[in-house]
ROLUMVO-330434 format. One record per residue (C-alpha): residue in three letters; x negated, y, z negated. Coordinates in nm, 4 decimals. Example, Ala and Ser with C-alpha at 12.3 -4.5 7.8 and 13.67 -1.06 7.14 Angstrom:
<lofis>
> r px py pz
> ALA -1.2300 -0.4500 -0.7800
> SER -1.3670 -0.1060 -0.7140
</lofis>
This chain:
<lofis>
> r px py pz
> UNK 0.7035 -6.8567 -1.5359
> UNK 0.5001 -6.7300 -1.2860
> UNK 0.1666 -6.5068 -1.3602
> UNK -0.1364 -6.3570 -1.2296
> UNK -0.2227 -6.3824 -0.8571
> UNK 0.0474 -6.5957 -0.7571
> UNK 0.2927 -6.3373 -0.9359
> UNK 0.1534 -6.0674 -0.7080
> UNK 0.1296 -6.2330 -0.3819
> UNK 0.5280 -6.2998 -0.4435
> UNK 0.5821 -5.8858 -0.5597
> UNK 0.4065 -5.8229 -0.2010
> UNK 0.6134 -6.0209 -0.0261
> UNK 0.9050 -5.8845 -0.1862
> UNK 0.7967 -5.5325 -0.1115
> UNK 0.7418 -5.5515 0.2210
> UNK 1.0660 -5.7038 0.2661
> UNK 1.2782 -5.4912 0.0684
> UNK 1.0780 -5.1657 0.2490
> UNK 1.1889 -5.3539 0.5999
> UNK 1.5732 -5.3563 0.4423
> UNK 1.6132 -5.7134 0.3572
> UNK 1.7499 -5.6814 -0.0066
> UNK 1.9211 -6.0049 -0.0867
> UNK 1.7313 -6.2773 -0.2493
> UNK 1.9157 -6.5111 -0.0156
> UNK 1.8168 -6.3163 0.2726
> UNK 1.4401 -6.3110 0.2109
> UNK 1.4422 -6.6524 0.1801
> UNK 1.5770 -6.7579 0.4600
> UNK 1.3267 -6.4925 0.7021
> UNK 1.0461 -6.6652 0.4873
> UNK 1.1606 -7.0122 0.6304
> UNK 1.1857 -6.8613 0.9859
> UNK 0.8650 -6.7135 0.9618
> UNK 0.6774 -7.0101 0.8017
> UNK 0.8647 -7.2626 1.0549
> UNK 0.7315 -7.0232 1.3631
> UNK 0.4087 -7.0124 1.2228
> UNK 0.3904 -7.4278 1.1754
> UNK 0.5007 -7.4769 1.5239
> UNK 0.2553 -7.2119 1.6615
> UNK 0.0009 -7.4556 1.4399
> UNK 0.0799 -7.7553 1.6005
> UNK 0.1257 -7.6203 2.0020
> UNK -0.2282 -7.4611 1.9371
> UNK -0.4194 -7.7692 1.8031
> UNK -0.2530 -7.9324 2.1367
> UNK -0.3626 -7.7092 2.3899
> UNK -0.7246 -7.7341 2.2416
</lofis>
């Protein structure tokens, strides 16, 4: 089961997406992939440019 901090970070993330209309577990998962994917990727083209 999942507690403390770690518990809350997750309600958070389900808040804001459930206030931006995203209401399906399914759904939220797969805009956290896209998001964490995009933000990877911007990782690795940034530590090549410098």
């Amino acid at each position: 089961m999942i507690t403390g901090e770690l518990r809350s970070k997750v309600d958070s993330i389900w808040d804001t997406m459930w206030s931006g209309g995203i209401s399906k577990p399914l759904s939220v998962i797969e805009q956290l992939t896209y998001l964490l994917f995009i933000k990877r990727l911007d990782q690795r083209l940034g530590s090549r440019q410098s």
